[in-house]
Every structure is written in C-alpha cells, then in structure tokens.
PyMOL CGO cylinders between C-alpha atoms (Angstrom):
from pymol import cmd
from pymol.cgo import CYLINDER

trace = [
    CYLINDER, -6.90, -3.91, 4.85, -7.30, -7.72, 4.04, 0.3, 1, 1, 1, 1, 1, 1,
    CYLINDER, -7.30, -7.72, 4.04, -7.08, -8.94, 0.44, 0.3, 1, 1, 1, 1, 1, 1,
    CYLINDER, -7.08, -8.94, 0.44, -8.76, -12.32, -0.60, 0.3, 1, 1, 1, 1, 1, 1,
    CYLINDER, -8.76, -12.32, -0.60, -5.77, -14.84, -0.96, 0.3, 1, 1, 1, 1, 1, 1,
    CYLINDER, -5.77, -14.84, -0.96, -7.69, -17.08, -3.77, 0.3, 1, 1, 1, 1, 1, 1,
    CYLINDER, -7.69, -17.08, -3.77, -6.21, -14.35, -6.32, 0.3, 1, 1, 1, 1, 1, 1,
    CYLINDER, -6.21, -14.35, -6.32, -3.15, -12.29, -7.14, 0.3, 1, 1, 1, 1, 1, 1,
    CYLINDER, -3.15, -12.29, -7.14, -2.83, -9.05, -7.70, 0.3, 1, 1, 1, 1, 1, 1,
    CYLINDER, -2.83, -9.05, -7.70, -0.37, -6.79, -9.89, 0.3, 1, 1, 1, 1, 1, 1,
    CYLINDER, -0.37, -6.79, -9.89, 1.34, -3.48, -9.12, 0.3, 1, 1, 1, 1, 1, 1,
    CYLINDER, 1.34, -3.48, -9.12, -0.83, -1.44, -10.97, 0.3, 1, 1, 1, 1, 1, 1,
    CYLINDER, -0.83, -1.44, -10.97, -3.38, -2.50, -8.48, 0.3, 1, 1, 1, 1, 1, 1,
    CYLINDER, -3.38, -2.50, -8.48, -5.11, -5.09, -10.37, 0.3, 1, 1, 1, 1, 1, 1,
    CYLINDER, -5.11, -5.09, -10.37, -6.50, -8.33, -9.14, 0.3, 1, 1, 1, 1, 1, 1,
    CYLINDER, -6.50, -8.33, -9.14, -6.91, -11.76, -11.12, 0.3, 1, 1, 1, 1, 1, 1,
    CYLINDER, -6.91, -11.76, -11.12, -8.56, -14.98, -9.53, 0.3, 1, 1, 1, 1, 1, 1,
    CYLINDER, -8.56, -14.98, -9.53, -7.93, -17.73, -12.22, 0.3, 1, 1, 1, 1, 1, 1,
    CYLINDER, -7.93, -17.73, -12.22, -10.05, -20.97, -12.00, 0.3, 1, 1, 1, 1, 1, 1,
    CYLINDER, -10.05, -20.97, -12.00, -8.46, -23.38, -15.03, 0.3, 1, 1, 1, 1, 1, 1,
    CYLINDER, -8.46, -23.38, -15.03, -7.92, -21.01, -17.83, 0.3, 1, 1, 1, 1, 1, 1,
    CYLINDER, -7.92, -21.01, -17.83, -10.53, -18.24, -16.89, 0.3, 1, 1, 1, 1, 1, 1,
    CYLINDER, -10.53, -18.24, -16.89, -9.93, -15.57, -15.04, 0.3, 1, 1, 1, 1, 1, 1,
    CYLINDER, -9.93, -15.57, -15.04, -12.08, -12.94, -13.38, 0.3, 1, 1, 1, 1, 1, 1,
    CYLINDER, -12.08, -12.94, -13.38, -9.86, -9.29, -12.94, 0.3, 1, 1, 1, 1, 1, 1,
    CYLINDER, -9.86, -9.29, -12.94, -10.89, -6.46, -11.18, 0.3, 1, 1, 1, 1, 1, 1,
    CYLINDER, -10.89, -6.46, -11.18, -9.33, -3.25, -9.15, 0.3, 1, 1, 1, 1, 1, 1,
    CYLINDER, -9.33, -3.25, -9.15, -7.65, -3.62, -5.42, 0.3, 1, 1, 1, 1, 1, 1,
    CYLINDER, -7.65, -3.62, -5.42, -9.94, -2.23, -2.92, 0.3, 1, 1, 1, 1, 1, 1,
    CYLINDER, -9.94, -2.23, -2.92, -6.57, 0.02, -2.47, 0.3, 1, 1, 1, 1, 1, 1,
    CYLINDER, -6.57, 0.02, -2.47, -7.18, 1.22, -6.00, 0.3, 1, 1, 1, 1, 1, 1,
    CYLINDER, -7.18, 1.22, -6.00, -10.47, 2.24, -5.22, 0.3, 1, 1, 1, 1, 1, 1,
    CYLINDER, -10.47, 2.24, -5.22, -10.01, 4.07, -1.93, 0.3, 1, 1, 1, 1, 1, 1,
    CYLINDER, -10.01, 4.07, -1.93, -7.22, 6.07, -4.00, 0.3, 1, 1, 1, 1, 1, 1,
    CYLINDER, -7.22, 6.07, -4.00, -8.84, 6.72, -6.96, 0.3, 1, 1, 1, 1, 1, 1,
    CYLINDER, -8.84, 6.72, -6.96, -12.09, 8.32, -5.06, 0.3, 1, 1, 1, 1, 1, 1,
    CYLINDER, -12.09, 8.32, -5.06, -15.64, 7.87, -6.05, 0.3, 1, 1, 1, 1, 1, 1,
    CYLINDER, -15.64, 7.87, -6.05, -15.84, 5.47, -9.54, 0.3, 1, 1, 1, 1, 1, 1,
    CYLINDER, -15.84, 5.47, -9.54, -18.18, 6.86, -12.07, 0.3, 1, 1, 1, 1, 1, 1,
    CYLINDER, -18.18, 6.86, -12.07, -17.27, 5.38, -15.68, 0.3, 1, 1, 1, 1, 1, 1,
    CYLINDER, -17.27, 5.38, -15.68, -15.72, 2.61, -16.77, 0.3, 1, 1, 1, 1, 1, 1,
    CYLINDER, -15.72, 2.61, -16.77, -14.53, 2.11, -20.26, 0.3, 1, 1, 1, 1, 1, 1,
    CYLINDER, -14.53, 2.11, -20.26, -14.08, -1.80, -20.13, 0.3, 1, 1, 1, 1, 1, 1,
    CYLINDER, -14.08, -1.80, -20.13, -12.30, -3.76, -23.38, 0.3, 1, 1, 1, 1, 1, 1,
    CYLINDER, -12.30, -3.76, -23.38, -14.72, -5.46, -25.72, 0.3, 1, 1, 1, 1, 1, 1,
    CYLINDER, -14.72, -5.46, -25.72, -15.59, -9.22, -25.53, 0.3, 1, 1, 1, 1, 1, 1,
    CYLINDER, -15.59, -9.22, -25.53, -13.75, -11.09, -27.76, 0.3, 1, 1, 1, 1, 1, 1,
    CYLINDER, -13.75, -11.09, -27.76, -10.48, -8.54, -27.60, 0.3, 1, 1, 1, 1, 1, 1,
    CYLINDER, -10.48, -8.54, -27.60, -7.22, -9.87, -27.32, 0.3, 1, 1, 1, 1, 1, 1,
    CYLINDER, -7.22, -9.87, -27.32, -5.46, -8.35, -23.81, 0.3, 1, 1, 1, 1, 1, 1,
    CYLINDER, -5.46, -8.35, -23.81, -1.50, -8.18, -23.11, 0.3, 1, 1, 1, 1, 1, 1,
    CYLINDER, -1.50, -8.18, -23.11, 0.06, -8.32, -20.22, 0.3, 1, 1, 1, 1, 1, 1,
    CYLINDER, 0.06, -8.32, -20.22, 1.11, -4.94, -18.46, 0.3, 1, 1, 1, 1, 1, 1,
    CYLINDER, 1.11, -4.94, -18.46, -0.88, -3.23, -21.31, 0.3, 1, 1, 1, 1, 1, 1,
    CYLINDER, -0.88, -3.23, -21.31, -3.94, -0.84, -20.89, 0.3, 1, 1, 1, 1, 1, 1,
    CYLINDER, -3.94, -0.84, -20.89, -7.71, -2.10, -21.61, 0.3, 1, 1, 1, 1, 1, 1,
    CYLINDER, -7.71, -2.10, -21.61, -9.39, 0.06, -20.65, 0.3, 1, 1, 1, 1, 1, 1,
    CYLINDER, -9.39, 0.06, -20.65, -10.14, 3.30, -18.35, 0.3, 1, 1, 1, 1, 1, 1,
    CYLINDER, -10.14, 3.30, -18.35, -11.40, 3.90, -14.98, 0.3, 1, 1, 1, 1, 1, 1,
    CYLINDER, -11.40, 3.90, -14.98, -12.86, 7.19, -14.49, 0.3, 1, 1, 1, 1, 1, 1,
    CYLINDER, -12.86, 7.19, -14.49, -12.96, 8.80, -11.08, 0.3, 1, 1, 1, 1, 1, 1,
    CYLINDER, -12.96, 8.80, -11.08, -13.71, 12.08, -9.48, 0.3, 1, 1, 1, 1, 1, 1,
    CYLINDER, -13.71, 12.08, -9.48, -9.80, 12.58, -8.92, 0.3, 1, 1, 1, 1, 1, 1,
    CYLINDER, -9.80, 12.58, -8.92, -8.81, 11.22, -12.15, 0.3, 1, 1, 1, 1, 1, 1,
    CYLINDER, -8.81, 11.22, -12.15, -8.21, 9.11, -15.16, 0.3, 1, 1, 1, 1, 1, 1,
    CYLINDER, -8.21, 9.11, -15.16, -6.89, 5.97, -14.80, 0.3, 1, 1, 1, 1, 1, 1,
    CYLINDER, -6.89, 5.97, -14.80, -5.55, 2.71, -17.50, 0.3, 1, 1, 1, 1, 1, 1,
    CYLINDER, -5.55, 2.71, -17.50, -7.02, -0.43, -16.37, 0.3, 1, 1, 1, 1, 1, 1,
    CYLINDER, -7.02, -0.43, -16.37, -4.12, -2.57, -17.32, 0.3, 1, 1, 1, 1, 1, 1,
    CYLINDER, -4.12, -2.57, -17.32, -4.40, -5.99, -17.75, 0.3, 1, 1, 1, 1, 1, 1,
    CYLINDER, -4.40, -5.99, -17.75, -2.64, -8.51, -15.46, 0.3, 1, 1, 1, 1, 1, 1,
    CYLINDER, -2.64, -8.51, -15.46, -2.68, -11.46, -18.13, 0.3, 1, 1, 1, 1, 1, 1,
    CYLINDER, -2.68, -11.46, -18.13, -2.43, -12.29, -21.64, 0.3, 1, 1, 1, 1, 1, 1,
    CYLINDER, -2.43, -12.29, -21.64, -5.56, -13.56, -22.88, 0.3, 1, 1, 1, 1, 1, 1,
    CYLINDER, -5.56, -13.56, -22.88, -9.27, -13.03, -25.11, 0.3, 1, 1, 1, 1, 1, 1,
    CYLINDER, -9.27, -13.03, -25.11, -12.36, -11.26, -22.80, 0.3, 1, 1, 1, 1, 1, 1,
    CYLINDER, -12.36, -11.26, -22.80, -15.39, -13.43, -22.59, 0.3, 1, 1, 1, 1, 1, 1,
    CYLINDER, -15.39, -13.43, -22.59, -17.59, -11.20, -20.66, 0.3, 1, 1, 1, 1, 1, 1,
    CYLINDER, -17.59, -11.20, -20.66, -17.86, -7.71, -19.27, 0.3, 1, 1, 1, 1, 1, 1,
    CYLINDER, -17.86, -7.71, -19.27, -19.65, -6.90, -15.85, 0.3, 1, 1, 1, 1, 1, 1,
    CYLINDER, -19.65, -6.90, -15.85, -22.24, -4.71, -17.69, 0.3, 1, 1, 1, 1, 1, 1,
    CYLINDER, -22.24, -4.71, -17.69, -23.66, -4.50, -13.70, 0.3, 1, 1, 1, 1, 1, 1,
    CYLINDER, -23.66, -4.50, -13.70, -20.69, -2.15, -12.74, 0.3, 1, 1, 1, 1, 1, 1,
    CYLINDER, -20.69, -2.15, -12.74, -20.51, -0.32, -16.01, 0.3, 1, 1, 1, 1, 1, 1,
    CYLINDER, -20.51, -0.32, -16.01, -23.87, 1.14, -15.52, 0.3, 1, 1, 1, 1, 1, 1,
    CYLINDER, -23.87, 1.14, -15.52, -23.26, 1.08, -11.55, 0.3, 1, 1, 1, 1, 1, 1,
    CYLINDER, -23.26, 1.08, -11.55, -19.70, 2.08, -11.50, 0.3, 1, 1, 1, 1, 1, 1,
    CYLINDER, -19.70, 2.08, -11.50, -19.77, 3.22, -8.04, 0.3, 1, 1, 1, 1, 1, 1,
    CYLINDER, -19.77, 3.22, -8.04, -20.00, -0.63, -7.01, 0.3, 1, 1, 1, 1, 1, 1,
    CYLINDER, -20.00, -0.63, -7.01, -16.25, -0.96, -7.95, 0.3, 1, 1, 1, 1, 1, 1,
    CYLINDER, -16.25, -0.96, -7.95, -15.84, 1.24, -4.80, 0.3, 1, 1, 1, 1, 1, 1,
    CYLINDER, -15.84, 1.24, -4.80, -18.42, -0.37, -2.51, 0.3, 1, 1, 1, 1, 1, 1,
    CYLINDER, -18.42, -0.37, -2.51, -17.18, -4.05, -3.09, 0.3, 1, 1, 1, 1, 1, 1,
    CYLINDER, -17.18, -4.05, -3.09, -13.88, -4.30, -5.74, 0.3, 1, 1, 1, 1, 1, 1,
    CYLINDER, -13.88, -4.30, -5.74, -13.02, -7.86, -4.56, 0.3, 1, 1, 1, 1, 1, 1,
    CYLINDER, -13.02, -7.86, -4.56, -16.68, -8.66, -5.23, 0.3, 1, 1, 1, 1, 1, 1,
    CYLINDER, -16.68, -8.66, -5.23, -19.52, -7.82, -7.16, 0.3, 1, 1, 1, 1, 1, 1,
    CYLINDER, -19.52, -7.82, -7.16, -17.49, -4.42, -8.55, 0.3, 1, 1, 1, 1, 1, 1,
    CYLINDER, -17.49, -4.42, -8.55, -15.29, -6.94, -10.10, 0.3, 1, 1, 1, 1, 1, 1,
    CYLINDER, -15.29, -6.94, -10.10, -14.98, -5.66, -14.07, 0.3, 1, 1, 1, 1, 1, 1,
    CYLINDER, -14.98, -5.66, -14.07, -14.24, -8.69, -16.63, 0.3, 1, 1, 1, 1, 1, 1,
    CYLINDER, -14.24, -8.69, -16.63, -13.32, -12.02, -16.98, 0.3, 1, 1, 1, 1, 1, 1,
    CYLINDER, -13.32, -12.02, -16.98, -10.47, -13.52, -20.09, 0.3, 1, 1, 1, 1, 1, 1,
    CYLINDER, -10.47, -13.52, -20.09, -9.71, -17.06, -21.31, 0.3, 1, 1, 1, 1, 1, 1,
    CYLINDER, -9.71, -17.06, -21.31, -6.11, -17.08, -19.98, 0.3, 1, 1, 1, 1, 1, 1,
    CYLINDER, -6.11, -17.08, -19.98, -3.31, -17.72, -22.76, 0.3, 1, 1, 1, 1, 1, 1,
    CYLINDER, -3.31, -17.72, -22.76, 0.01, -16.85, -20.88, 0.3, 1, 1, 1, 1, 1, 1,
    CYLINDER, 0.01, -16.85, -20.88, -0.08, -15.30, -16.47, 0.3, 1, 1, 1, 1, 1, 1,
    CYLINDER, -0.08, -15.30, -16.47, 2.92, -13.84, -15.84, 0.3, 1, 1, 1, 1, 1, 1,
    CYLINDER, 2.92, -13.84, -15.84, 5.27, -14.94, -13.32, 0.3, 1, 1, 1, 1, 1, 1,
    CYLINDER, 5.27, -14.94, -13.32, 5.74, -11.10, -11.23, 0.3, 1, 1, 1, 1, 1, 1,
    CYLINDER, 5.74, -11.10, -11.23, 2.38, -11.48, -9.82, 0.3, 1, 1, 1, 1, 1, 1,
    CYLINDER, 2.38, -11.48, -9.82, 2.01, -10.73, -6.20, 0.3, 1, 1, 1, 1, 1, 1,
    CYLINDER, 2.01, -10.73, -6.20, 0.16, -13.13, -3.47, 0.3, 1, 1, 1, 1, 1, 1,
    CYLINDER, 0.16, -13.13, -3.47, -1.85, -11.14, -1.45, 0.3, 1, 1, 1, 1, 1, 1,
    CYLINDER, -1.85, -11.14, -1.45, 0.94, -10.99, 1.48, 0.3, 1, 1, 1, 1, 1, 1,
    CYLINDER, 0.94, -10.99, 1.48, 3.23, -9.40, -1.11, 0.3, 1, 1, 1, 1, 1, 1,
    CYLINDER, 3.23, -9.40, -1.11, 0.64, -7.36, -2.19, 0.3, 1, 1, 1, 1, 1, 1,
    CYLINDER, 0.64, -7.36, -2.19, -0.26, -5.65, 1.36, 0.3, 1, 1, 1, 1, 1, 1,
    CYLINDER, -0.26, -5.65, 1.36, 3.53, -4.97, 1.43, 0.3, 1, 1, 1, 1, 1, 1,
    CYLINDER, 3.53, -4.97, 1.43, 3.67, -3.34, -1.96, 0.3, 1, 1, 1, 1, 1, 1,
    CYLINDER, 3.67, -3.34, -1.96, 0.54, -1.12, -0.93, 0.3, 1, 1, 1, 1, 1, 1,
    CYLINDER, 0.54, -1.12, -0.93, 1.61, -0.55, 2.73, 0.3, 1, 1, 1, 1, 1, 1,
    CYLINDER, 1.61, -0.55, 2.73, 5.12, 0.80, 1.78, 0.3, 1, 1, 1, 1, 1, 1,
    CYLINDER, 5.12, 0.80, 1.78, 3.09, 3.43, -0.49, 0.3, 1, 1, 1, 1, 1, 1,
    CYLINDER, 3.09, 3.43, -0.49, 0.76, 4.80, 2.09, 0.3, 1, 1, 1, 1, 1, 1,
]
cmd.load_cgo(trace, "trace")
C-alpha cells in the first residue's frame, strides 16, 4: 500500500498534511482496512483545544471502538460533517475525501513518521 508523502503520519495510525499552520488529519488507509467497515464517528468540536498523543474523538467500526488521537497540538476549525453522516467514506478514500478535521497548528511533534517510515511501522505489524 502507498501512502501520500505530502503528510506524516503517527503510530496510532493517524495522518496530518500541514500547509502553514493548518492542518488537515485523518485515519491511514491501514487504519481503515483494520478497523473494518466505519459507521460513526464522534469527531471533537470546532473551536476545542487538541493535545498531542491525546484522544478526540471515536471511530466506530463493526469490529470495534477506537480513540481518534490527535497527532498535533492545536484548536479545530472545521469538522468534515460529509464523513460524519457518510462514515463509510473514511474506508473508501481515508487519504482523501474520508479525511475527518482540520486544526490551527500550535506545537507538531517531532516523532512523526514520513510516509517511508510509516510503511515500515505498518508492514512490521501485518
């Protein structure tokens, strides 16, 4: 599987693509092939302050209950209101249209993974 370089992504299977200080996050298509078919999303609330390797919300799946956990430090400007009502798009295109929110940026950590990292991480857990 090929993930989009123009981001990076976390160990909990998170993406971020920053552009300045806003940043669009959303779930690994790895995420979404594990976690089965998508069919609620609890996403944080606009204007909510998000920490870093913290959970924002929840992912709900026919396997399972998941924490969305944030990748950045940072204040939610919008919410993909598309994928809450369609959550099954997170599993159709997660890099893409299924992506979930976007945050003014305060602090990005420094663990982050590039997307080569990234395959590794996901590659040595299949």
């Amino acid at each position: 599987m090929d993930y989009p370089s123009d981001r990076r992504y976390t160990a909990d299977h998170e993406w971020i693509a920053v552009d300045g200080e806003v940043a669009t996050v959303g779930v690994t298509a790895y995420a979404a092939e594990a976690l089965g078919d998508v069919v609620y999303l609890e996403l944080p609330e606009v204007g909510a302050a998000v920490t870093a390797g913290t959970s924002c919300g929840e992912i709900e799946s026919t396997k399972s209950v998941s924490d969305l956990v944030a990748p950045a430090d940072g204040e939610i400007l919008s919410v993909n209101d598309d994928v809450v009502a369609n959550p099954e798009k997170v599993n159709a295109d997660p890099h893409g249209a299924g992506w979930l929110y976007t945050a003014r940026v305060t602090t990005l950590p420094e663990d982050l993974l590039d997307a080569g990292a990234y395959t590794e991480l996901v590659q040595g857990q299949a």
